[in-house]
N, C-alpha and C positions, 0 to 999 in steps of 0.2 A: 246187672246189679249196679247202682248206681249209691257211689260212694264220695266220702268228702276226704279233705286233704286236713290231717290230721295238723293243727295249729302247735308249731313249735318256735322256742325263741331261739333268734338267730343273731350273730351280732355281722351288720352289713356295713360296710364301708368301701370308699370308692377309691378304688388303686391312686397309688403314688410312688412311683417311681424312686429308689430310696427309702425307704422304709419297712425294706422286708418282709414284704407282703410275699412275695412269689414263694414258690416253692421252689424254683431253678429256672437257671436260663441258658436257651441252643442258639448257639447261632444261627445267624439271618441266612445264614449262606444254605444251609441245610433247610432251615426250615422251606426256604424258595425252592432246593429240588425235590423236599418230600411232595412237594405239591399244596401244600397247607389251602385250604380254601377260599378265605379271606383275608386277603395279603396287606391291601392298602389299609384298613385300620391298627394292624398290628401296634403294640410298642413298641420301641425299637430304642434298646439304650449302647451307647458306643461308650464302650470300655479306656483305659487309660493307653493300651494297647494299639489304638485303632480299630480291634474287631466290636462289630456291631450284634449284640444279642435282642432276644427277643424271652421276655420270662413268661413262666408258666404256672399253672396248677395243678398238681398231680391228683389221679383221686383214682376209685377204684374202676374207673373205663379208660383211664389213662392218663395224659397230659390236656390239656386245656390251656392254650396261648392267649395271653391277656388284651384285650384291641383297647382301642384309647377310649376313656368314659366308661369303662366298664368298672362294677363294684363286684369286690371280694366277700361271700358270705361264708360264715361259720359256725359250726353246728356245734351244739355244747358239750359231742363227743369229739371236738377237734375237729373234722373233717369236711374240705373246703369244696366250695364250689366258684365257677364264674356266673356272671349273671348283666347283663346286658343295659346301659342307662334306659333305654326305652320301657325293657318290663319290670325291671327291679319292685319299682312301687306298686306294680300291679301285683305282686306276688305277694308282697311283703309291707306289712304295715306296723306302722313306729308304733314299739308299744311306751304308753305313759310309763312315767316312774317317779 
């Protein structure tokens, strides 16, 4: 059966660091021995402390680590996703207003 992807408005914007986007952040030091996948994109913000975090997005398969250039979308029941500079626009398209 071949089906279409149901058009919803989403409001997409691209991470900034400070601003509250994330929904938490673990540290670099864990995230390195969970094994995390893609390590050298990460963001990586160093706290006042000295420790160095890494923030996330929580959703219902889990966490999702934010890598640099990557945009934050949100769905009009709140619920976030990451989404990659490369595909973003292929996914998603500006609606006029």
């Amino acid at each position: 059966m071949k089906c279409l992807r149901v058009g919803l408005e989403v409001d997409v914007e691209k991470y900034e660091v400070g601003k509250g986007m994330e929904d938490g952040v673990e540290l670099w030091s864990d995230v390195v021995t969970r094994g995390w996948f893609v390590m050298d994109s990460l963001v990586q913000i160093k706290k006042e402390n000295g420790a160095i975090v890494c923030p996330y997005i929580l959703h219902k398969r889990g966490k999702t680590f934010i890598a640099e250039g990557d945009y934050i979308i949100t769905e009009l029941d709140g619920s976030k996703h990451v989404c990659s500079e490369e595909k973003v626009f292929k996914r998603f398209k500006p609606v006029e207003e």
